[in-house]
C-alpha positions as CSV (number, residue, x, y, z in Angstrom):
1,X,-5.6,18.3,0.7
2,X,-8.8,19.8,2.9
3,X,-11.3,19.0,0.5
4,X,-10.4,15.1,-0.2
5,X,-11.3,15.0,3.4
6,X,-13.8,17.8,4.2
7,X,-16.3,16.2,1.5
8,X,-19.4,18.6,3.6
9,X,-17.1,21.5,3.3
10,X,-17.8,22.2,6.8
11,X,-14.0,23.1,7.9
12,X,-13.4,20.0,10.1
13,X,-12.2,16.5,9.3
14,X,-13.2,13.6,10.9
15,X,-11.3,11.0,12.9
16,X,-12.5,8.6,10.3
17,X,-12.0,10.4,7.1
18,X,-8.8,11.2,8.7
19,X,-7.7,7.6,8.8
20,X,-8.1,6.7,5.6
21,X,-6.7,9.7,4.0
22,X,-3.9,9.6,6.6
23,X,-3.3,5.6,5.7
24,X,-1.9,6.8,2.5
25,X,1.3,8.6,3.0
26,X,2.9,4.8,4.1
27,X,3.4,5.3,7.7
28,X,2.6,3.0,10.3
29,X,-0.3,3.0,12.3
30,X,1.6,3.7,15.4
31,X,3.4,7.1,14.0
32,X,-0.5,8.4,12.6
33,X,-2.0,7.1,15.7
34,X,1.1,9.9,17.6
35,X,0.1,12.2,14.6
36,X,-3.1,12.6,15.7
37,X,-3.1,12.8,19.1
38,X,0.3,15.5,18.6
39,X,-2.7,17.4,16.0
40,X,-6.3,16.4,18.1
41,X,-5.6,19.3,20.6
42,X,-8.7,18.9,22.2
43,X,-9.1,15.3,22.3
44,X,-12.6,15.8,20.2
45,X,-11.6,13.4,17.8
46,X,-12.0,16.3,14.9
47,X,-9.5,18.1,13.7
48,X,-10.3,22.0,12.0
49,X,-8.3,23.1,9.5
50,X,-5.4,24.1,11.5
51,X,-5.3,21.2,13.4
52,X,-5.4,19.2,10.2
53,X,-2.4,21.2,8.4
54,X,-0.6,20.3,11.5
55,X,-1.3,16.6,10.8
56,X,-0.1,17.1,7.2
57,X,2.9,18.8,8.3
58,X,3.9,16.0,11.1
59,X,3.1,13.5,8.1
60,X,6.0,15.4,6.1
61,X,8.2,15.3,9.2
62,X,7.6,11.4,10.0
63,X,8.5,10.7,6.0
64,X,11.4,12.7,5.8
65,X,13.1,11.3,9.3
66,X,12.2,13.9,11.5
67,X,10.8,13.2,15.1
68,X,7.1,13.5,15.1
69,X,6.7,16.0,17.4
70,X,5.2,19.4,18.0
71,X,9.0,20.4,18.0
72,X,9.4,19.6,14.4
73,X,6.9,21.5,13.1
74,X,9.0,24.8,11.8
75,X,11.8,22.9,10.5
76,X,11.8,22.8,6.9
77,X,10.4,20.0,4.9
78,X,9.0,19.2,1.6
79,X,5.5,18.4,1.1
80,X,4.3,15.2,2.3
81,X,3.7,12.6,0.1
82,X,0.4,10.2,-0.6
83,X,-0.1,7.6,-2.6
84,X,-3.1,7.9,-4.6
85,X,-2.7,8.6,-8.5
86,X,-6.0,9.3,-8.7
87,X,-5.8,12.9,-8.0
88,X,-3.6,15.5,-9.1
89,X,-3.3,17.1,-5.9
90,X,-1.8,14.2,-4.3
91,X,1.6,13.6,-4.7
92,X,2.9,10.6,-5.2
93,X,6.9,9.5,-4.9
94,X,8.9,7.6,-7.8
95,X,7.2,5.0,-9.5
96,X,8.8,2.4,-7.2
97,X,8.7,-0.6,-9.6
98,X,11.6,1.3,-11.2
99,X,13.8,1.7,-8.6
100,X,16.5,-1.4,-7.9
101,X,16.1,-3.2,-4.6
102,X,18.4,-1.5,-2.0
103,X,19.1,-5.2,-0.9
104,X,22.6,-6.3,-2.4
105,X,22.6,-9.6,-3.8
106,X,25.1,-10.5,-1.8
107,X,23.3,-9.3,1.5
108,X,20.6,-11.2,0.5
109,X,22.2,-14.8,0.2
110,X,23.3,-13.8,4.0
111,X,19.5,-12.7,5.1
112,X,18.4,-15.9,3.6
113,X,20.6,-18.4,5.1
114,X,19.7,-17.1,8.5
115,X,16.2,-16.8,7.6
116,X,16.7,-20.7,6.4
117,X,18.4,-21.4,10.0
118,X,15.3,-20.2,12.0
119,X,13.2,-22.9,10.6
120,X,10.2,-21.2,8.9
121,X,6.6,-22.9,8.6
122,X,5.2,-22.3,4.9
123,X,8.0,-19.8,3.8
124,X,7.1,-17.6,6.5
125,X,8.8,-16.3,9.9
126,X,6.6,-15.8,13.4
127,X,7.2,-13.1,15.4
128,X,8.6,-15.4,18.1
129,X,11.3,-16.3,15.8
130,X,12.2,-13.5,14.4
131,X,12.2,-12.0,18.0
132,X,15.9,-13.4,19.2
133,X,17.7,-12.2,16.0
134,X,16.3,-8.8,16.4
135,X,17.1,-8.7,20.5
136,X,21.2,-10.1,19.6
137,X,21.8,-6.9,17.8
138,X,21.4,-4.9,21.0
139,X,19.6,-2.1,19.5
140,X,17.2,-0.4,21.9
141,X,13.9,-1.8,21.9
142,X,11.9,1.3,20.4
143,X,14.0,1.3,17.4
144,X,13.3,-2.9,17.1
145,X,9.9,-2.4,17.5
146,X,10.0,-0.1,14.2
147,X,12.2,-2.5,12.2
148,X,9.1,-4.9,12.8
149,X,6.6,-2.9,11.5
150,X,8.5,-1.4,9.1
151,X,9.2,-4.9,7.5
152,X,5.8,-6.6,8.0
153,X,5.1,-5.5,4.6
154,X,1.7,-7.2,4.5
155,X,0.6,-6.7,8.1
156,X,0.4,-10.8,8.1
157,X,2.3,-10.9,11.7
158,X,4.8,-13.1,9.8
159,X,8.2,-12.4,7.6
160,X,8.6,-14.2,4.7
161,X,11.9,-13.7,3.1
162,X,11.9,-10.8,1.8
163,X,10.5,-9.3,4.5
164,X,12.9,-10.7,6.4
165,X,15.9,-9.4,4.5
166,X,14.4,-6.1,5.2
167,X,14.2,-6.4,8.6
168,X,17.9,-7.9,8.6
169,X,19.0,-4.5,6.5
170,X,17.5,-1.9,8.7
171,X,19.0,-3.7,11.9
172,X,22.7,-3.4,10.0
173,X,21.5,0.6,9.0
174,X,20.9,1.2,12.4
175,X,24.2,-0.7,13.4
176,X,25.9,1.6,11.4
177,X,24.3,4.4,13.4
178,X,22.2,5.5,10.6
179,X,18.6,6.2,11.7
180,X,15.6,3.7,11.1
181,X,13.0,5.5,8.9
182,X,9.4,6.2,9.8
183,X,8.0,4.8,6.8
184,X,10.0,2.5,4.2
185,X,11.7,4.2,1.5
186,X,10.2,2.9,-1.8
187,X,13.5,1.5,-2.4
188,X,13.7,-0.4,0.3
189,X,10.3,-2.4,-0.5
190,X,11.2,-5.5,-2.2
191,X,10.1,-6.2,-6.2
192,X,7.4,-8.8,-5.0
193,X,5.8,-6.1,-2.4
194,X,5.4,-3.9,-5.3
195,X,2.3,-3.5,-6.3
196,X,-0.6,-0.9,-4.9
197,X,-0.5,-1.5,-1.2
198,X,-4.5,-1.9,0.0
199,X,-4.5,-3.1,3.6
200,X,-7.8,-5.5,3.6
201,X,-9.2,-3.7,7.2
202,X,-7.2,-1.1,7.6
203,X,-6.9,-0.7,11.3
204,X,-8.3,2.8,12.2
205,X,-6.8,5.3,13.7
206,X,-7.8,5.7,17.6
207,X,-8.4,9.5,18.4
208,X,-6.9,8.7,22.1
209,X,-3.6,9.2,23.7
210,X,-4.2,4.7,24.2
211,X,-4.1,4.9,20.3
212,X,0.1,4.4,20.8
213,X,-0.6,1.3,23.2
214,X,-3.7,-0.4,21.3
215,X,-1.4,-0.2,18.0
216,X,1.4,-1.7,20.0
217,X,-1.0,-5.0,20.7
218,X,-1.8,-4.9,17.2
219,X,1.9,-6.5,16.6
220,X,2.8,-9.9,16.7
221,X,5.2,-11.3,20.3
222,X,7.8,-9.2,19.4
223,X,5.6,-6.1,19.4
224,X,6.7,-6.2,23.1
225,X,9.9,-5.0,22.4
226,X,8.9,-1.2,20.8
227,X,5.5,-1.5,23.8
228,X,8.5,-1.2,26.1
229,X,10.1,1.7,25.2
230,X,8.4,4.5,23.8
231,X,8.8,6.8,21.2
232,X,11.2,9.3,22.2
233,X,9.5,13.0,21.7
């Protein structure tokens, strides 16, 4: 992976080469923005090259459920993954357009008549509405706070309803006790998200320990919920 990133060859990766290689393996901008402060040892805003195999390896940990933490660094994971085709040393998961929507059919009717209840403007959800539904189920607020991220496919600050229906399926996961995922499972990512996902400006990643709060404000109203609470380590 070093030299997709190290294009001067000069053993260190930038915090904004970083980004946009980083932005790749799916997570959200507020697990890479912990990432790199967990891997940033210095606080120089460059990594060297074993600071950035310890970014790669906290990448594999977010994607495969583990806490991102220094913690999880020995425990055993698979590579991590990124999705970029382009080159052959970039993995790259299932071709998701092949995989059926995790979303039942019948689950989905459900979602949609409460998404349907709530009122929404265009086909699309605010953050303020979408805000009690998430708060009845009682889940803590750091785990809320990833459900909305995790389901604002298109970084739009709205839901539209398939968005939605993911948001209402992690909340019943995590009901179930079954832990909320770092990044969303290609499965989980509905047919008409499907497509190469290019974030028109990408939000770059903050080399600062404020990069956890300044991603927080990023989110819509009900960012407040996961600003709250904080990751736990």
């Amino acid at each position: 992976f070093l030299p997709q990133v190290d294009s001067a060859n000069a053993g260190r990766v930038l915090a904004s080469d970083a980004a946009v290689f980083l932005k790749k393996s799916g997570l959200t901008d507020l697990v890479l923005g912990k990432i790199w402060d967990l891997a940033d040892t210095d606080g120089k805003g460059i990594l060297n090259k074993q600071e950035f195999f310890v970014a790669l390896r906290l990448v594999a940990c977010a994607q495969n459920g583990l806490d991102v933490s220094l913690n999880s660094l020995n425990l055993p994971v698979p590579p991590p993954r990124f999705t970029d085709t382009s080159s052959p040393l970039l993995l790259s998961g299932p071709a998701s357009s092949d995989l059926p929507w995790a979303v039942k059919l019948e689950d989905k009717v459900k979602y949609d008549a409460i998404f349907d209840s709530l009122n929404p403007v265009n086909g699309l959800l605010s953050g303020d509405k979408v805000k009690p539904v998430l708060l009845n189920s009682k889940l803590p607020v750091d785990i809320l706070g990833r459900v909305w991220e995790l389901s604002d496919i298109d970084r739009d600050g709205m839901l539209d309803r398939d968005e939605f229906a993911v948001a209402m399926f992690l909340v019943y996961c995590a009901l179930e006790k079954e832990p909320v995922p770092m990044s969303l499972p290609a499965a989980l990512v509905p047919p008409s998200k499907r497509k190469p996902l290019s974030v028109p400006g990408a939000m770059p990643l903050i080399p600062s320990s404020a990069s956890t709060k300044e991603s927080h404000q990023s989110l819509p109203p009900v960012g407040v919920l996961a600003a709250k609470t904080p990751l736990t380590q």
